[in-house]
N, C-alpha and C positions, 0 to 999 in steps of 0.2 A: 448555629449558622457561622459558615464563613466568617472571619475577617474582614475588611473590607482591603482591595490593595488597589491603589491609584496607577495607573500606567499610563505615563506622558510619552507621546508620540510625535515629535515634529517631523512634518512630511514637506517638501522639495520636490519638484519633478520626477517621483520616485512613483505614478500611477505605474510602468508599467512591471513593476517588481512588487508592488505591495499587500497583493494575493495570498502571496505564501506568508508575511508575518502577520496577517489579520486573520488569515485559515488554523496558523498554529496557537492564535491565541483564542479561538473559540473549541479549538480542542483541549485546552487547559483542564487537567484537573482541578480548579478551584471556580467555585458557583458565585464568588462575589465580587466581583471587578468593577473599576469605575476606568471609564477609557478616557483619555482628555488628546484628542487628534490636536494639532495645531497644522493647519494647512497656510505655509510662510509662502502666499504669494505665486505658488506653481503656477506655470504657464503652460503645463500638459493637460492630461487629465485626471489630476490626481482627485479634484474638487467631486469626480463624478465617481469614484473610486470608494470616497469615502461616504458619498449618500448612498449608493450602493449596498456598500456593508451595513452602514447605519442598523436597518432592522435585522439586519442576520443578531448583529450586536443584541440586540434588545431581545430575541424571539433567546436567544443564548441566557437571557437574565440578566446580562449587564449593563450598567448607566454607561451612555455616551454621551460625552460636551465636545462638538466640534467648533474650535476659533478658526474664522477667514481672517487671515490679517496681509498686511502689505509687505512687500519680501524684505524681510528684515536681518536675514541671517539665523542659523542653528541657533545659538546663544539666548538669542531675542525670544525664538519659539520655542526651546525648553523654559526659560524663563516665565513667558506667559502659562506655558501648564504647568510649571510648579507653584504657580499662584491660586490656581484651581484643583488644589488635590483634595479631596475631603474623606481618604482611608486612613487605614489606621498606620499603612507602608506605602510604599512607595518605591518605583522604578523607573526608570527611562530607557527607551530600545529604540532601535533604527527600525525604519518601515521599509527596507531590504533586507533584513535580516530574516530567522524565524528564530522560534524558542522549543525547547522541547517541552514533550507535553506537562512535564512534572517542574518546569521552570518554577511558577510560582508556589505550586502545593510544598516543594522541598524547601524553600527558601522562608516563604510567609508562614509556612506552619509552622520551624523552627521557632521563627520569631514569638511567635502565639504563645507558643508553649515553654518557651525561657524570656521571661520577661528580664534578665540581668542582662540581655545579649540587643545591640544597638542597631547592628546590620549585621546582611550576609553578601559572602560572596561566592561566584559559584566559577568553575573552571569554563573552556569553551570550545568548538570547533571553530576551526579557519577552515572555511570551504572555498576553495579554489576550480577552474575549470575543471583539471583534469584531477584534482582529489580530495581528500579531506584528512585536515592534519588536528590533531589535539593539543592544545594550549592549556598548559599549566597556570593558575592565576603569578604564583610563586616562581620567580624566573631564579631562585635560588633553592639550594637541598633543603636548609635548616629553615624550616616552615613555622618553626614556632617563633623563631627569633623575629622574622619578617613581618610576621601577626603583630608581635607587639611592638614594634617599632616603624611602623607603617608612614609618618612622616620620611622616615630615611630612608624605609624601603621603595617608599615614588622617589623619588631625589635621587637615587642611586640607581634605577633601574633593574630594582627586584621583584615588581610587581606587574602584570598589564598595566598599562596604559590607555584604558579603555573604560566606562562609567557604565556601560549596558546589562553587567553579569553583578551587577548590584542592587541588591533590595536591604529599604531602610527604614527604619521605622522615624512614620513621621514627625514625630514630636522632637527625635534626635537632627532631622532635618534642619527642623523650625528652630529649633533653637541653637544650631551651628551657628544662623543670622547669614547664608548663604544665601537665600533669597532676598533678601534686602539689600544684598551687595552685589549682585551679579552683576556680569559685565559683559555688555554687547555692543561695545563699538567696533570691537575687531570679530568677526564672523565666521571666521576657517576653524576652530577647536573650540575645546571649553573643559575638557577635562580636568585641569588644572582645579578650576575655581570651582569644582563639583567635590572632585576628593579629598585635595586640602583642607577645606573645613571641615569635613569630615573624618579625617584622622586627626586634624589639630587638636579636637573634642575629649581622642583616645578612648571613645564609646567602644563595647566591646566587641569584638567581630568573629564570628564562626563561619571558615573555609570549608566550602562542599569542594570536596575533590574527586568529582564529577561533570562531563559538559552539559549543561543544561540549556546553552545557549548556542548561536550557528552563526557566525559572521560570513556573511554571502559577499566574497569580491565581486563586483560583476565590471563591466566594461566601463562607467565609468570612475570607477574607484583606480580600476586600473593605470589611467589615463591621468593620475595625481604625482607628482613628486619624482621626475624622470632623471634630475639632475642634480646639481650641487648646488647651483642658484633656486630651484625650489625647495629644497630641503631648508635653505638658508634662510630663506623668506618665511617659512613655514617656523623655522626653530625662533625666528627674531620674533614673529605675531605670539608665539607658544610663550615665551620667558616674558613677553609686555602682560600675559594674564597672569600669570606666576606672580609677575612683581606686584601688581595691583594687589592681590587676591591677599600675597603676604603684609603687606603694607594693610589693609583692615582687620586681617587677624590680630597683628600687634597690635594696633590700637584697640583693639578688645580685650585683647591679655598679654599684658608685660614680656609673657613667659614665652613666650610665641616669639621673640625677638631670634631665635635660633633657626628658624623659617628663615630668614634673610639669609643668613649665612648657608645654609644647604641650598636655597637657589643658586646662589652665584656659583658652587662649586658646582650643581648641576647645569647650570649652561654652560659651563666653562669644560665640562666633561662631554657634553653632547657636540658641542663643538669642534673638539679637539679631534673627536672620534669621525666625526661628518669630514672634516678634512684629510684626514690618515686613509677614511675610506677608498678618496677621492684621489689620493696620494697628490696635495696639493700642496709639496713640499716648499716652494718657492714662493710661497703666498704672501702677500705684507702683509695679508689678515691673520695668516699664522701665527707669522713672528710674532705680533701686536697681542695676539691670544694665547700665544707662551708664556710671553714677556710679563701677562694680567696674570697667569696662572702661576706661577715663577713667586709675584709680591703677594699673591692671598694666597696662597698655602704655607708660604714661610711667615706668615705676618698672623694666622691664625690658630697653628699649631707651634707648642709649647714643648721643649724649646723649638725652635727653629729646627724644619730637616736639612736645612740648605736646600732644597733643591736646584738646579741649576737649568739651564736649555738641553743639556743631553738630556736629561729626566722626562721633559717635556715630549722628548721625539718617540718615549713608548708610553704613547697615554692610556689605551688599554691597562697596563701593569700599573703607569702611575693611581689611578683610579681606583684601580683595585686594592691596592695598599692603603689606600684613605679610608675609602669603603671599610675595608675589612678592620683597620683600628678603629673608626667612627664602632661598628657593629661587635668589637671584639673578638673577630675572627681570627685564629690562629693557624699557622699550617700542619696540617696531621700530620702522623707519624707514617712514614711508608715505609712496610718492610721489605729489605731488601731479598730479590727473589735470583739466585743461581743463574735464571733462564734467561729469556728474549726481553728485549721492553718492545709492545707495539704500539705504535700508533694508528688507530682504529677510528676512521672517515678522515685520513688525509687530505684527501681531496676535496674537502667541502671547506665551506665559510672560514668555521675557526681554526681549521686544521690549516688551512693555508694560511691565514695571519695571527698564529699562535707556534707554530711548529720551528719557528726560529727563537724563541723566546728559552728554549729545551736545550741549545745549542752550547755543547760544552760543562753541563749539568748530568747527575747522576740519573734523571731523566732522559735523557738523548736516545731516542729510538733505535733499536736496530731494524726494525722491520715499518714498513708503510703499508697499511692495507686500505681500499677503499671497494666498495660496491662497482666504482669506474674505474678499478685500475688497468693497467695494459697486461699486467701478470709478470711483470717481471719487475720495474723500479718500484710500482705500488703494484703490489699483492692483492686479490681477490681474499677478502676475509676466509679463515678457514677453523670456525670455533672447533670444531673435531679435533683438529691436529693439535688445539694450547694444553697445556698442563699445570700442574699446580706449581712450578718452577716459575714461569710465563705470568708478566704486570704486561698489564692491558690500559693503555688510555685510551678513554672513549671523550671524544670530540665534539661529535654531534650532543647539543643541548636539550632539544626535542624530547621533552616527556616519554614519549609512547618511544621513540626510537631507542632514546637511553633504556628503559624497561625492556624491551625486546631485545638486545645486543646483552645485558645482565645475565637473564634469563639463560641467554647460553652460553654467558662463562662462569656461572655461578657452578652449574654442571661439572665445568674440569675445574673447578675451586683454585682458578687464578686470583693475583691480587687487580683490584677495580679501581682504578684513578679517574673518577670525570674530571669536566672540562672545569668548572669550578675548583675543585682541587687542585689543578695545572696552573690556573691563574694565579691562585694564592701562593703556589708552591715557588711559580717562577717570581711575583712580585716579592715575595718575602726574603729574595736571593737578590733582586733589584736594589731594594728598600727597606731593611732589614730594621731601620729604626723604628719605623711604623708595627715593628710588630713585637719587641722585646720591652715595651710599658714604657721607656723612655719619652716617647713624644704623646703627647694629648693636645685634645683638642680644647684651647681658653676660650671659658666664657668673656672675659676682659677681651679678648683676641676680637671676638665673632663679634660683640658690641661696637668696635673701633672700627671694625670692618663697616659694620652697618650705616655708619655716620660716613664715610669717603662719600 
């Protein structure tokens, strides 16, 4: 028989979306499930949704525990079903979302059958109105490096930021002490205090690079995070669980003291970038948040880089350069090619706030191509016409997109620069100390830090 695997559910106002992830988990290839609903207070009809299913669940062969409790926030209602798991794993999904059908069989059977392995994790769809895009877990190339350094790969923004396409095995759970610490006074996130303890553990983890999972935007998701004072609000509630969540890791283990210091560089990162997005140059919150970033990055890295406030005004590159010496990333070699350089999706996201950064470098494009160019300043891509003379920078981060754009210059055997490589390549020309072993990062540093 089966395994047994726990799937916590807290459900919100979400009666009239939760069809489709209740229909995709009775399609599941796996016959042992224990379902734990937590219905936080809805005032639709989500109540009638879940008695509803109730016996489809059971006629399916699996246990249902449904909590009514009083609306208490997300946090509160995972919390409650993670108190009530009684499989051998365990997972948590959104009741809009769906799962593909092999979500659990790929995930829990691995588990099953290598008992050395702690949790999994699996890749995902983001399903949008009008399409569906593939999500990489890994928002960096070197997959291996990010597996084992999973503390820095959240903190730095190399991993989703998401708890749904995770299955864990319960005992690694229970004994993170994450349920004993959970924290629901603040109610909009919780991610934080879900996989922090769970990589602070360093249990060991096996990447399916596969979607197994479907994030459904629907119209109220849409409807979240329009501005810069949301985002704000949202990042200020996000880093008060951060703090908490690290503040009881250390006091469980000394060694964890290093969680302190990768928060503060990642608020101080997601901040800098929320404002550049925003181009809120003239901010006093800016300056105040250069000014932080300025005294803890010189104050924790050894020797000092000096940085200064010009540094500050390219936090993308600065970032990248901490990042990449935190992770020992160094800039590859690019060999130099006869032909064209191009830039390939200039006109998207980071092709437009990255393509200055190239400016006056052995990188510096000759050609701009985008899917939306006009055909004349930016070029309509033309893989046909490259040659193996022809370095191609590809822009676009997107998994599947990167993969299909490869695919057809691998053909005329150009040289391939992604968008990662271009970061490294321009931060290493920024911040050169960061990357030739001179500067590290002190433990004495990040302790002193901890105590301000």
């Amino acid at each position: 028989m089966d395994p047994k695997v726990s799937i916590v559910i807290p459900c919100y106002n979400k009666g009239k979306y939760m069809h489709k992830m209740f229909d995709s988990i009775i399609a599941q290839k796996w016959d042992n499930i224990e379902l734990i609903l937590v219905n936080d207070g809805s005032t639709d009809h989500t109540h009638h949704v879940l008695l509803g299913y109730e016996p489809k669940f059971k006629a399916r062969g699996f246990e249902v525990i449904i909590i009514e409790q009083e609306n208490r926030g997300l946090p509160a209602a995972v919390h409650e079903g993670l108190k009530r798991i009684s499989g051998q794993f365990v997972c948590q999904v959104d009741a809009d979302d769906e799962l593909e059908p092999e979500y659990v069989s790929t995930m829990a059977g691995w588990l099953s059958s290598n008992p050395e392995y702690d949790w999994a994790v699996c890749d995902f769809w983001y399903v949008y109105n009008d399409r569906t895009v593939y999500h990489n877990y890994c928002k960096a190339e070197n997959h291996e490096k990010i597996l084992s350094n999973l503390l820095e790969s959240f903190f730095f923004g190399r991993i989703a930021d998401v708890v749904w396409n995770y299955m864990v095995r319960s005992e690694y759970l229970i004994n993170s002490g994450m349920i004993d610490h959970y924290f629901y006074t603040i109610n909009r996130t919780q991610e934080p205090q879900y996989v922090l303890p769970l990589a602070a553990n360093r249990g060991k983890i096996k990447h399916f690079r596969v979607p197994l999972y479907r994030y459904v935007q629907n119209e109220m998701q849409m409807s979240i995070r329009k501005n810069i004072d949301d985002y704000e609000k949202y990042y200020e509630q996000y880093h008060i669980i951060v703090d908490k969540t690290a503040e009881w890791l250390c006091e469980l283990e000394p060694q964890n003291k290093r969680i302190m210091f990768l928060a503060k560089l990642s608020r101080l990162r997601r901040m800098l970038l929320l404002f550049d997005r925003f181009n809120q140059t003239d901010s006093l919150k800016l300056k105040l948040l250069r000014q932080e970033t300025i005294d803890v990055v010189n104050h924790v890295f050894v020797p000092s880089p000096q940085i200064n406030e010009e540094h500050t005004a390219s936090p993308q590159l600065l970032f990248t350069a901490i990042s990449d010496n935190i992770f020992g990333n160094k800039p590859g070699e690019i060999s130099k090619r006869p032909g064209r350089i191009i830039a390939w999706g200039a006109l998207g996201k980071n092709g437009r706030s990255s393509l200055g950064y190239l400016k006056g470098t052995s990188l510096e494009p000759h050609e701009l191509w985008d899917n939306s160019g006009d055909g004349v300043a930016v070029k309509l891509p033309d893989a046909a016409g490259l040659s193996a003379d022809d370095t191609v920078l590809i822009f676009p981060s997107n998994y599947e997109i990167v993969l299909d754009i490869s695919a057809a210059l691998h053909k005329q055997e150009c040289t391939i620069v992604t968008y990662d490589e271009i970061l490294t390549y321009a931060a290493s020309i920024k911040f050169p100390g960061f990357y030739n072993d001179s500067i590290a990062l002190s433990p004495e540093g990040a302790d002193s830090c901890n105590q301000k």
